[in-house]
C-alpha positions as CSV (number, residue, x, y, z in Angstrom):
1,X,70.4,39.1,2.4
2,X,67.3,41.2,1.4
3,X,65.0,42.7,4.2
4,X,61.7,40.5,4.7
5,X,58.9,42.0,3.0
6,X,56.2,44.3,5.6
7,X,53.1,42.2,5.0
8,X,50.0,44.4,4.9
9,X,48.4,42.8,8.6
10,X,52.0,44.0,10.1
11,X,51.3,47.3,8.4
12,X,47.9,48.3,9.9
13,X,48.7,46.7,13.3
14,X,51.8,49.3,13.3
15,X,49.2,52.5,12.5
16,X,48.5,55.2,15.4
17,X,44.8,54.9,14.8
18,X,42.1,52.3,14.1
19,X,42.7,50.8,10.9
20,X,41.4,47.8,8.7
21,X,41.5,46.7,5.4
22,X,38.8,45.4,3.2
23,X,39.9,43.0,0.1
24,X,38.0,42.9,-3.4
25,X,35.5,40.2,-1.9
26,X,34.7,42.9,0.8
27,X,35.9,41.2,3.5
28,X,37.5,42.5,6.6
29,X,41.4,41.1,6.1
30,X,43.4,43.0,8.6
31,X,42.5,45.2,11.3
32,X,44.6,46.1,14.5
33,X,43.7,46.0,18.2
34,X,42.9,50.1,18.0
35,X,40.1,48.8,15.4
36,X,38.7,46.0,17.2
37,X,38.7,48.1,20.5
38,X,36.4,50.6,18.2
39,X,34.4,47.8,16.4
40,X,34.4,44.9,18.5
41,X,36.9,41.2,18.3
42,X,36.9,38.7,16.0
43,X,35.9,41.0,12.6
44,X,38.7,39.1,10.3
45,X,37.2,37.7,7.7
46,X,33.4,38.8,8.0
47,X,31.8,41.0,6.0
48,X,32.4,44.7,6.2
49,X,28.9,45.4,6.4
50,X,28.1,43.3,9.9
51,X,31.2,45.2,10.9
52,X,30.4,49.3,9.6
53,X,26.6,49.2,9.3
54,X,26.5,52.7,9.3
55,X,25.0,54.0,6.0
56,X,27.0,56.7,4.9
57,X,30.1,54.6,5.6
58,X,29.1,51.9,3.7
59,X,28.0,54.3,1.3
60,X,31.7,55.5,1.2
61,X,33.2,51.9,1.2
62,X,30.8,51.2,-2.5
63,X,32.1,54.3,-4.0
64,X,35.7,52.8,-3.4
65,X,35.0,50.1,-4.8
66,X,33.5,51.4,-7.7
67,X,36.5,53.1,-8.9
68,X,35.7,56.5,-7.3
69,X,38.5,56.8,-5.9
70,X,39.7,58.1,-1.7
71,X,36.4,59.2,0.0
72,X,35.9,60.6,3.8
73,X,32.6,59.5,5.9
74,X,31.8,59.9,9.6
75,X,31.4,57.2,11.9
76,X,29.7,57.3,15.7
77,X,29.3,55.2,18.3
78,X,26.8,55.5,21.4
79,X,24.1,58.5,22.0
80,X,24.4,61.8,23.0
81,X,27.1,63.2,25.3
82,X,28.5,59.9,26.1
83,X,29.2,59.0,22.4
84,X,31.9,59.8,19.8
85,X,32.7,60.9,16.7
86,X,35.3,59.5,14.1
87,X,36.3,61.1,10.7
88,X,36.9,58.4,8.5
89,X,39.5,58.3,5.6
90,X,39.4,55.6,3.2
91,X,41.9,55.0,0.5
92,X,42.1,52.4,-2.2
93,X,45.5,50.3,-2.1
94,X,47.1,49.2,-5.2
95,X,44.7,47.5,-8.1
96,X,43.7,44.4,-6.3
97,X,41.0,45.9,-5.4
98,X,41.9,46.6,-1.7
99,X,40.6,49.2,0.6
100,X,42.4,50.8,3.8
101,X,39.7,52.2,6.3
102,X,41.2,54.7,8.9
103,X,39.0,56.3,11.8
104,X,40.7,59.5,13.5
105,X,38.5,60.6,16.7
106,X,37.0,64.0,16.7
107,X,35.0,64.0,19.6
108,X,36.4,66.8,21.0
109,X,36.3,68.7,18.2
110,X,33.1,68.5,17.4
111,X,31.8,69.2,21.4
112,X,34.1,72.7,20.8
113,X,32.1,73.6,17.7
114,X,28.7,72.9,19.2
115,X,30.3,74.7,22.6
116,X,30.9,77.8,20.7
117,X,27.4,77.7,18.8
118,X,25.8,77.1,22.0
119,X,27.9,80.0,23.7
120,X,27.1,82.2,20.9
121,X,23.5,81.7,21.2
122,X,23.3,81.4,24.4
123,X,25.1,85.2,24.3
124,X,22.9,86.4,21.8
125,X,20.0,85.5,23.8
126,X,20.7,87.4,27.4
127,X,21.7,90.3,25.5
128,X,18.9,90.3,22.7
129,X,15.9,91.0,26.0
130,X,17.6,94.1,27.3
131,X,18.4,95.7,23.7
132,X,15.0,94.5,23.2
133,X,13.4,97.0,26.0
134,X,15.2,99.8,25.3
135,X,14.6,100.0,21.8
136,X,10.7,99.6,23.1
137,X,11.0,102.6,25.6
138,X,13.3,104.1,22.9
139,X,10.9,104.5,20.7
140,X,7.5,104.8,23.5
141,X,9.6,108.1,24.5
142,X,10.4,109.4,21.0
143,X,6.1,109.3,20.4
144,X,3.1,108.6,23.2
145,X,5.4,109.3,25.9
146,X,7.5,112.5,24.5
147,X,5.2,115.0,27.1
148,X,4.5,112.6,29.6
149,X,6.7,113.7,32.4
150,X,6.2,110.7,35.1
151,X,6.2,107.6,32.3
152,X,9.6,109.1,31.4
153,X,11.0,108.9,34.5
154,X,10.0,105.3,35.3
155,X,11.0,104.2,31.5
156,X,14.4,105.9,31.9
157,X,14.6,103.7,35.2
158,X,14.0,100.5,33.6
159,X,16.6,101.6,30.7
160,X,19.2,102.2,33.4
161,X,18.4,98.8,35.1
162,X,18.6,97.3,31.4
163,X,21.4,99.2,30.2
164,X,23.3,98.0,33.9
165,X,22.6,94.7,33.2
166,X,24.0,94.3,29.8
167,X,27.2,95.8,31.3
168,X,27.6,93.2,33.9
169,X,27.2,91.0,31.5
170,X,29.5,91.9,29.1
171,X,31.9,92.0,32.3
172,X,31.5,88.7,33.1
173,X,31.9,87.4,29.9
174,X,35.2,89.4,29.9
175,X,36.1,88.4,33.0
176,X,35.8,84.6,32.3
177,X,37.7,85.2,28.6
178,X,40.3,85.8,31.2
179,X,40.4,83.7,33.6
180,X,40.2,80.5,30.6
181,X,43.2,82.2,28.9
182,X,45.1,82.2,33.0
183,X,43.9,78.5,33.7
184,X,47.0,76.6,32.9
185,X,49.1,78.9,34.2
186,X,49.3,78.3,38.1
187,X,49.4,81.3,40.7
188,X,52.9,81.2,42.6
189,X,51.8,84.4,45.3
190,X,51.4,82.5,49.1
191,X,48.3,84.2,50.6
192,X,46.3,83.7,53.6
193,X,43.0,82.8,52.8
194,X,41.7,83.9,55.8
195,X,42.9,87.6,54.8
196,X,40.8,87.5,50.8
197,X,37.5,86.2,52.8
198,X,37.9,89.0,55.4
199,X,38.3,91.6,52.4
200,X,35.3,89.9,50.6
201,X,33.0,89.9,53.7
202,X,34.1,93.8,54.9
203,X,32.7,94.2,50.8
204,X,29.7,92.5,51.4
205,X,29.0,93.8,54.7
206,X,26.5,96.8,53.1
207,X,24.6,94.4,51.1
208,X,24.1,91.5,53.7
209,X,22.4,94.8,55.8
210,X,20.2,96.1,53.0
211,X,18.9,92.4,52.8
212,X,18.6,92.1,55.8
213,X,21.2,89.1,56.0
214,X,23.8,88.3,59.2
215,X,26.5,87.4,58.3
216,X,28.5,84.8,60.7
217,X,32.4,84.2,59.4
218,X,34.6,81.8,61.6
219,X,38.4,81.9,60.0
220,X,39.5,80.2,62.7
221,X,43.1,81.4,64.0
222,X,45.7,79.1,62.2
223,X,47.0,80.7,59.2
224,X,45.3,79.4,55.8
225,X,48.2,80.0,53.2
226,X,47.8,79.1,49.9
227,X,49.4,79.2,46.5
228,X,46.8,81.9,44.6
229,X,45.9,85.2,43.0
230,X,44.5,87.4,45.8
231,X,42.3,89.1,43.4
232,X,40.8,86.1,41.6
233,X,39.7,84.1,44.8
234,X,38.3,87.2,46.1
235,X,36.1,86.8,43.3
236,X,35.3,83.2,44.2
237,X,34.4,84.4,47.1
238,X,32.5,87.7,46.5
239,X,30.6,85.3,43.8
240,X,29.8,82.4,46.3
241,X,28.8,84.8,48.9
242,X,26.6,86.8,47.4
243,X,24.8,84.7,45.8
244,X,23.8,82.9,49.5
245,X,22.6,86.3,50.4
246,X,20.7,87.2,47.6
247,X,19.3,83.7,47.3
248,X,19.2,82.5,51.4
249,X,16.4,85.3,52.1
250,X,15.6,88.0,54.7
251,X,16.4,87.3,58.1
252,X,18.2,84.4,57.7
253,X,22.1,84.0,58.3
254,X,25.2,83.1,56.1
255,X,27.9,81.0,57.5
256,X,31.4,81.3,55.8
257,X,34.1,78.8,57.9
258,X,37.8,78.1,57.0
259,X,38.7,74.8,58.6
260,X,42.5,73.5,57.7
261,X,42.5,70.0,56.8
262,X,45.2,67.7,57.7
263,X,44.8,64.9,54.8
264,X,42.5,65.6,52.0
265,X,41.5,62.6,49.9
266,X,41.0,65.2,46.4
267,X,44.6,67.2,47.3
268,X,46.4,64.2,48.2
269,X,47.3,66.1,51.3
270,X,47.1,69.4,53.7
271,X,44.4,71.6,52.4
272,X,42.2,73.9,53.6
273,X,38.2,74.0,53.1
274,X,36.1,77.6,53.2
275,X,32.2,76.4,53.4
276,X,29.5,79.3,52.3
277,X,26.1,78.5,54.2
278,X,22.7,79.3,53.4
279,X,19.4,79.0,54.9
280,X,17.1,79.5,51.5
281,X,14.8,77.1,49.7
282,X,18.0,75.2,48.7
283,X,18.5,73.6,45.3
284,X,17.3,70.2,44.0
285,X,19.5,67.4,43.2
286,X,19.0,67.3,40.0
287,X,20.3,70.9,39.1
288,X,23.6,70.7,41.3
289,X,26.0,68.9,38.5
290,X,24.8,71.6,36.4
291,X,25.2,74.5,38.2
292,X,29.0,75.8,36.9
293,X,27.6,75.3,33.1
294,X,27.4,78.7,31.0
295,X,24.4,80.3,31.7
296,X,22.4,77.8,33.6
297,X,20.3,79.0,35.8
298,X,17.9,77.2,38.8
299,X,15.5,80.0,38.6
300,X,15.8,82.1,35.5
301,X,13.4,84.4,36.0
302,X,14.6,85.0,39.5
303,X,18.4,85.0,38.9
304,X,17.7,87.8,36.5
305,X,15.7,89.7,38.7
306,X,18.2,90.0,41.0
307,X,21.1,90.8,38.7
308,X,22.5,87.1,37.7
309,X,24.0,87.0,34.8
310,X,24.9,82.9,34.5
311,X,28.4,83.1,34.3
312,X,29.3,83.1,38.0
313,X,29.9,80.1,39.0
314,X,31.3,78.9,35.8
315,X,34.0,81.9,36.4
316,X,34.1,80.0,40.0
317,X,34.6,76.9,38.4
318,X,37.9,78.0,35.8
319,X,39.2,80.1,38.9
320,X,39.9,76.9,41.1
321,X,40.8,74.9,38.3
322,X,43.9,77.2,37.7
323,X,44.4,76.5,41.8
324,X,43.9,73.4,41.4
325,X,41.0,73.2,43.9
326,X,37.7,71.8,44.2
327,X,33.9,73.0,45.1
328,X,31.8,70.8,46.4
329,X,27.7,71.5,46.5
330,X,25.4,70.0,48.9
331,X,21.6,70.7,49.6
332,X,18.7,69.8,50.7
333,X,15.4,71.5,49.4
334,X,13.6,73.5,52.1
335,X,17.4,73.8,54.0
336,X,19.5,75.6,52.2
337,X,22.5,74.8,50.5
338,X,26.3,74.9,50.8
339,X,29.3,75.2,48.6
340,X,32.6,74.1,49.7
341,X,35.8,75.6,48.2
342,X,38.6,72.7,49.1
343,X,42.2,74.3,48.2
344,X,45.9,72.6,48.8
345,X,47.4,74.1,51.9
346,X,50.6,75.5,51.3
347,X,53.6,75.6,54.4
348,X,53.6,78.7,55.3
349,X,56.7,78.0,57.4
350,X,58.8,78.0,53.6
């Protein structure tokens, strides 16, 4: 007995990824349920035109058809960030004139390559202002200001504040090429939290003074131990709390609480939540989901005054993915604002 023949419907309803054929009349004759998910029901038998309707697909589709043998096309669906983006590969079949349309997603693809122009740019850009001023005071000193003995000395101390900030921004960028290339692999250390925010707040302790900042910690008493890297969560930490005192203004306090949590909806269990209070301007709503994004900024022109470089809080934001915690950001303009680290508790009793 001789095997049953694959008919070509069986054969695109058994492909990985949305397929359809178009016969010599240019109707749709097979598709499978990937394809109809992509393109919408009931396609079979219409024309492959109500179906594509994007140009340079149907562009491709012709040129099969007119002997010009496999072609490649881009199809994409929705607007923006919430759409996507299919390479398609079409390949004539045989000579009757048939033509097999595959679509292979590369939506994530193609948000990496315009991630890493963006990034690039966006690095270009913070470092092209300070290179900027120095070659300006470079060169101011070198002529009108080679004998003038007081323009020198404040010109050198803007190239030193310039020169500083380029550092700390080639540090941070460092910093987070780490912390990306550590964020799948998870910490195994037990740690009490409550001993990394005391560290961090003994660090801090000189520049809360100097701006004139109190700062009010309650740990509690109950141990906080978690699965982490001391070093990395003290930079969390050091991040989150100085940017309340730098940003929560003079004469005003900042309130950093541990508080163990028995049931935590996001950890599926024990975790414990470290809440870093401010009493500033606060941030409006509309900036918060934004806030952990490369270089974003609230104020810009403020954030660099006082040293920001952009990258904290998307540091922040790799550092408790590789935890596997959560920060949560609430405000209210006028009232300050709060960020809540939420991390699974670990039994310390093990």
């Amino acid at each position: 007995m001789g095997d049953t023949p694959v008919t070509l419907t069986e054969l695109v309803a058994a492909l990985p990824l949305p397929s359809l054929t178009i016969n010599a009349d240019e109707r749709i004759t097979a598709l499978n349920a990937e394809a109809e998910d992509l393109l919408g029901q009931g396609l079979a038998g219409r024309h492959y035109i109500t179906a594509l309707r994007q140009p340079g697909l149907v562009a491709a589709v012709e040129k099969c058809f007119a002997g010009q043998g496999p072609q490649q096309a881009r199809y994409a669906t929705g607007a923006g960030d919430s759409g996507a983006n299919y390479d398609v590969s079409l390949r004539p079949l045989g000579r009757d004139g048939v033509v097999l349309l595959s679509f292979n997603d590369v939506t994530e693809m193609a948000q990496a390559g315009q991630m890493r122009r963006d990034f690039v740019a966006n690095v270009s850009h913070e470092l092209r202002t300070p290179l900027t001023a120095l070659m300006g005071f470079i060169e101011t000193l070198q002529g009108p200001a080679r004998e003038d003995t007081a323009a020198r000395e404040r010109f050198l101390e803007i190239m030193a504040k310039e020169a500083e900030r380029m550092n700390r921004l080639v540090g941070e960028l460092l910093s987070l090429s780490r912390v990306e290339a550590e964020e799948r692999v998870r910490p195994d250390a037990r740690i009490d939290l409550r001993d990394v925010l005391g560290a961090t707040l003994r660090n801090l302790a000189p520049l809360a003074a100097d701006s004139g900042v109190t700062l009010a910690p309650d740990l509690g008493d109950t141990p906080a131990t978690v699965l982490g890297d001391a070093d990395q969560l003290m930079q969390v930490f050091t991040n989150l709390i100085e940017n309340a005192i730098k940003y929560g203004g003079r004469d005003k306090s900042v309130e950093v609480t541990a508080q163990i949590v028995a049931q935590d909806t996001a950890m599926r269990g024990p975790a414990v939540h470290v809440s870093v209070r401010d009493h500033g301007p606060g941030i409006d709503a509309l900036h918060i989901p934004r806030l952990t994004e490369r270089f974003y900024r609230v104020d810009s022109h403020r954030s660099r005054s006082l040293g920001g470089t952009g990258l904290g809080l998307a540091i922040v934001k790799h550092i408790l993915n590789r935890h596997r915690g959560r920060m949560k950001v609430t405000s209210t303009p006028g009232e300050g604002a709060e960020f809540k680290v939420i991390l699974p508790l670990e039994d310390s009793s093990t």
